[in-house]
C-alpha positions as CSV (number, residue, x, y, z in Angstrom):
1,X,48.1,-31.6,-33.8
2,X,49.1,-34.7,-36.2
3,X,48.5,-34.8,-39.5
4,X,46.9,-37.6,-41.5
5,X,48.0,-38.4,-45.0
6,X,45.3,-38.1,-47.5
7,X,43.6,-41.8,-48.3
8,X,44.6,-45.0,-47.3
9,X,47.9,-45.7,-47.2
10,X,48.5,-48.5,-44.6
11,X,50.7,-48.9,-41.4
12,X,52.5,-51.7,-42.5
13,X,56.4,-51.9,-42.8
14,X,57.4,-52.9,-46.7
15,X,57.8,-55.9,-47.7
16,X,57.8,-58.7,-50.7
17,X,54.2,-58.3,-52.5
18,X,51.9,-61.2,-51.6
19,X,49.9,-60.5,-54.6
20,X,52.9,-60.9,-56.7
21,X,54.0,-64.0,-55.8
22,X,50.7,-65.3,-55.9
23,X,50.5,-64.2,-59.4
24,X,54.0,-65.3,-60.1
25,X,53.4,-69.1,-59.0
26,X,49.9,-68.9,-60.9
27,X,51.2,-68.3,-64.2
28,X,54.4,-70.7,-63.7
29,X,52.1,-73.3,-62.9
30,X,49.9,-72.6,-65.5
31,X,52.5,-72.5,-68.2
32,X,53.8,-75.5,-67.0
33,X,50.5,-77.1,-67.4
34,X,50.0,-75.9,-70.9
35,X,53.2,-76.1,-72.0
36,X,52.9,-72.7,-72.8
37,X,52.5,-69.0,-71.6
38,X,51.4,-67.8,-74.3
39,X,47.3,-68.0,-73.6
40,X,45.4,-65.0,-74.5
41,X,42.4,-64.5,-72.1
42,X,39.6,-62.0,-70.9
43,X,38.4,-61.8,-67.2
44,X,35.1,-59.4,-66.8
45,X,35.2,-57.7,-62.9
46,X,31.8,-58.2,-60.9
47,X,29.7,-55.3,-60.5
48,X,27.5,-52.3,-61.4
49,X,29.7,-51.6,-64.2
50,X,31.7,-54.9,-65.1
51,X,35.3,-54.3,-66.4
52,X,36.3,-56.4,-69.2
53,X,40.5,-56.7,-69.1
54,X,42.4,-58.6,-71.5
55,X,45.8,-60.3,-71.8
56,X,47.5,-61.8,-74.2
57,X,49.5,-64.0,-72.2
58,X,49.8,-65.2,-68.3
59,X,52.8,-64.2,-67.7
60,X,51.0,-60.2,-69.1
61,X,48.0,-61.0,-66.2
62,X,50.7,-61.7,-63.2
63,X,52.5,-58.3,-64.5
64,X,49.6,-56.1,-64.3
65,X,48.5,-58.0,-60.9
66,X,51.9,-56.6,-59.4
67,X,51.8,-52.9,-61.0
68,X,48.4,-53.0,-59.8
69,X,50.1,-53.2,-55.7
70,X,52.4,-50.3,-57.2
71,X,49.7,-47.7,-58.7
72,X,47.3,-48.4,-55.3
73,X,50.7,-47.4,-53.1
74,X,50.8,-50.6,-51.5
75,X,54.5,-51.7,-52.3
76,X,57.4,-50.0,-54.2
77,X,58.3,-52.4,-57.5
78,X,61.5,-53.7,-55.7
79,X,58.4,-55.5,-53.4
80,X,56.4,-56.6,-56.7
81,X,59.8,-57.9,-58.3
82,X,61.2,-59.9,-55.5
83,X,57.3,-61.3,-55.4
84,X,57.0,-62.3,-58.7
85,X,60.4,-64.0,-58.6
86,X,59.6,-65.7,-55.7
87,X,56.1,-67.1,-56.8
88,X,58.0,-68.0,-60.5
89,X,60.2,-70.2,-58.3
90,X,57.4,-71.8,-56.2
91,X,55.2,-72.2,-59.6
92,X,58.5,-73.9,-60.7
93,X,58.8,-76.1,-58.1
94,X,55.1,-77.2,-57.6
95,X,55.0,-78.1,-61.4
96,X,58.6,-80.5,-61.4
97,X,57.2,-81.8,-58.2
98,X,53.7,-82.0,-57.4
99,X,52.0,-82.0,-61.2
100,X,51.7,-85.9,-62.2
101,X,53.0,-86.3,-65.6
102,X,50.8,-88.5,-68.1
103,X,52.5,-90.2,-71.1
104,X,50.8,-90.5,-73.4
105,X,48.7,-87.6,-72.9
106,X,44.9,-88.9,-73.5
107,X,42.9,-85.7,-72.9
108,X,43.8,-81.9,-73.2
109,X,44.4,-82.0,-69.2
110,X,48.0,-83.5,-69.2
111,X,51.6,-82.1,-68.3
112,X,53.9,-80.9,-70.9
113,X,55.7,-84.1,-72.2
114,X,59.6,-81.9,-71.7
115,X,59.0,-81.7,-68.0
C-alpha cells in the first residue's frame, strides 16, 4: 500500500512564493506612494468570526503575508525570501517608472517629491 501524508500538503515542486512577491511589490509601491512605510493599519477577515490583524507598518503586513506561506507548509523561507525581494524590486521599478510624479503636489494622492 502507499501512504498519504496527513493534510494537504501539495504536489508541487518548490519554488519562489507568489504571495511574497505580491506582497513585496505592494508595500514598495505603497511606500513609494506615501513617501513612507511607516502606515499603521487594521484589516478585519470576512466571516463567521471576523479576525481583526493589525500592523504597524507595510513592510510588517508583506512579512506576515510570507510567514503565513511558511506556517501553512507551502514554501520553505528561502521561497518567501527570494519572493519578497523579488516583488521589492518590481514595486521599485513600477514606482520610478510607471507612477506619474506631480509637482507641486495639490491633493494627498501625489508621488513622493525625492523620487
Amino acid at each position: 500500500t502507499t501512504g498519504t501524508p496527513p493534510g494537504n500538503f501539495g504536489g508541487t515542486p518548490e519554488h519562489t512564493s507568489g504571495t511574497s512577491t505580491l506582497a513585496g511589490a505592494a508595500s514598495a509601491i505603497l511606500a513609494g506612494f506615501y513617501c513612507t512605510d511607516n502606515i499603521a493599519f487594521s484589516f478585519a477577515s470576512e466571516g463567521t468570526t471576523p479576525t481583526v490583524r493589525s500592523y504597524q507598518s507595510l513592510s510588517d503586513a508583506a512579512d506576515e503575508a510570507g510567514l503565513s506561506r511558511i506556517y501553512s507548509g507551502i514554501h520553505f523561507q528561502f521561497s518567501n525570501q527570494a519572493g519578497r525581494e523579488a516583488g521589492e524590486g518590481i514595486g521599485a521599478e513600477v514606482v520610478h517608472t510607471r507612477l506619474t510624479r506631480f509637482t507641486p503636489c495639490f491633493s494627498i494622492f501625489c508621488i513622493c517629491p525625492q523620487l
